[in-house]
C-alpha positions, 0 to 999 in steps of 0.5 A: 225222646228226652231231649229239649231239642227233640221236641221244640221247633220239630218242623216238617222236612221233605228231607228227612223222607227220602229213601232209604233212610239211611240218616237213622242208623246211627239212632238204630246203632244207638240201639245196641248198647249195653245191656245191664239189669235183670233178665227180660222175657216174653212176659216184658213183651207182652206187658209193654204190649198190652200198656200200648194197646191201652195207650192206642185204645184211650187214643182212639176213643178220646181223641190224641191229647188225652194220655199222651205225657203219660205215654211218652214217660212210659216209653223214656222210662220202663220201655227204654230201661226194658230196651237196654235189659239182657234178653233170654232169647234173640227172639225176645229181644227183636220183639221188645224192640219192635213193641218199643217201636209200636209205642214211639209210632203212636207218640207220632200219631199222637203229635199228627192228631195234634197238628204237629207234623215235625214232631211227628215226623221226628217220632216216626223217624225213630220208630223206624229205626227201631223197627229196622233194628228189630229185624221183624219182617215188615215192621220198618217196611210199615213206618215208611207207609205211615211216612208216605201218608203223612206225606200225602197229607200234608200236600207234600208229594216228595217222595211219597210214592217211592216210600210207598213203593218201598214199602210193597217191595218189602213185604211181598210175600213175607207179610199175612195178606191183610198186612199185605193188603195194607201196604198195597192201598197205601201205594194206591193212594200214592199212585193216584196222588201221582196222576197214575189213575190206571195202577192206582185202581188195580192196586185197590183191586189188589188190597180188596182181592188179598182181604177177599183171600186172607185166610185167618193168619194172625195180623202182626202187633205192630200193622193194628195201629188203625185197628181191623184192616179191613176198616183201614183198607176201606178208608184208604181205598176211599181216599183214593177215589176221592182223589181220582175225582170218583166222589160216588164212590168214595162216600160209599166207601167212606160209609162201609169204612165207618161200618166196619169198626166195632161198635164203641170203639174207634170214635175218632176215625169214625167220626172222621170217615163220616165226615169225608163221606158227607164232605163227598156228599155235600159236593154231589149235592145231596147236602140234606144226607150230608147234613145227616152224615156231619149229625152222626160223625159229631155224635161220635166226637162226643168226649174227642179231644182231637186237633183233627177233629176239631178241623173237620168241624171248622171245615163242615162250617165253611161248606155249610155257609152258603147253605145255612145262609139259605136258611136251610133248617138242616145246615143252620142246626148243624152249624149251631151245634159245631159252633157249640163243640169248638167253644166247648173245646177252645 
């Protein structure tokens, strides 16, 4: 993360995503170097823990811009130094590897919000291969996840379902269920990205069946990325009747996903499900709801800097155009206020 290379002309690559990823080993090897220093603990875990917690809570109500330098020193400094100490237990060590993994995971996430898709990719890339030299059931199988949906994202299908795919394969049956039910809506996502409209609804039905079971098992650091996953299983899941072309629905469950999310918290990605569930709205024509529901998502942008959701807000205009110019009194309101957010944060 400290290389001049690393960070500048980083540009998408339908490449670097193709199974197994086995042109990151050498950054897992990297990994294994010698250990010098004091002794690290399962304190040092726990603290590392706690400063990405924080990292990831300040991301998500103030948007991806705000603190990121400051993480991304932290990772090349005290994180890295941690990673390279002498560890009390095996067990201490895999898991300081697997907190190191969360926080360059987050750094991706951070350059995703901020539209730069290679840089992310090159942080995921390397939060894989940390994850993978961490041993921690799960962990790598959960970036290759986060991999296929920025995939998807992106418009770029390559690959997306067979990393989704994969990703299942590895957990079944060695993850809590709500772990589990994470993984399952991604791979629905990608099925229905895929045309595969049949296995994609059944694995939605599969995520909302293993959360209907989740029986209180604790849900492992690394998969709370997106917080509760409940939310992110409603989310995703309403990503995938969007897709499927069912726009009722997945403003319903845009809607629940929005609800789900404690209150206070999660400012960004409320914001963002609100405003595709006004987007579904708008395109099922009850556009004074979705006029409502675009009012309720920019209240929660207040204090976001955010690169996506100043996307959502140019969008919003756009579909609000034709309606604002039929003098609609509720889209020329709400276009005047976005016009007001996105000169505020030029």
């Amino acid at each position: 993360m400290d290389r001049r290379g690393f960070l500048s002309g980083a540009a998408y690559s339908v490449a670097a995503a193709v199974l197994p990823l086995e042109h990151v080993a050498d950054i897992a090897s990297r990994a294994s170097t010698a250990r010098t220093g004091g002794r690290v603990g399962r304190a040092d875990v726990a603290a590392v823990r706690d400063m990405i917690s924080m990292f990831a809570m300040m991301d998500e109500r103030h948007g991806g811009q705000h603190g990121r330098s400051a993480l991304v020193q932290y990772l090349m400094t005290d994180v890295a130094t941690l990673c390279r100490g002498r560890f009390s237990s095996e067990d201490d060590h895999q898991q300081m590897l697997s907190a190191a993994a969360v926080g360059v995971h987050q750094a991706g996430w951070r350059a995703y919000d901020g539209g730069e898709q290679g840089l992310a990719q090159r942080y995921y890339l390397q939060s894989y291969a940390l994850a993978q030299e961490s041993g921690i059931d799960g962990h790598a199988a959960f970036i290759m996840r986060t991999m296929s949906q920025q995939g998807m994202k992106l418009h770029r299908p390559e690959h997306c379902l067979s990393l989704a795919a994969s990703a299942v394969d590895r957990v079944r049956g060695r993850v809590d269920t709500q772990t589990e039910a994470l993984f399952a809506v991604t791979h629905a996502h990608a099925l229905a990205k895929a045309g595969q409209r049949q296995r994609a609804v059944r694995e939605v039905e599969r995520a909302r069946t293993a959360l209907r079971a989740a029986k209180g098992d604790e849900v492992p650091f690394w998969a709370l990325s997106w917080g509760p996953p409940t939310a992110t299983v409603h989310s995703r899941s309403a990503k995938v009747w969007e897709t499927l072309g069912d726009r009722t629905r997945a403003a319903a469950t845009y809607g629940t996903a929005a609800a789900s999310r404690p209150s206070g918290t999660y400012a960004r990605i409320i914001a963002l499900d609100l405003v595709a569930q006004a987007e579904m709205q708008a395109a099922g024509g009850s556009v004074e709801q979705a006029c409502v529901t675009w009012g309720r998502a920019m209240d929660h942008m207040e204090g976001v800097q955010s690169g996506r959701t100043r996307k959502a807000v140019g969008s919003m205009r756009r579909d609000l155009s034709r309606f604002r110019a039929r003098g609609l009194r509720c889209a020329v309101e709400l276009d005047e206020r976005a016009r007001t957010y996105l000169s505020d944060r030029r």
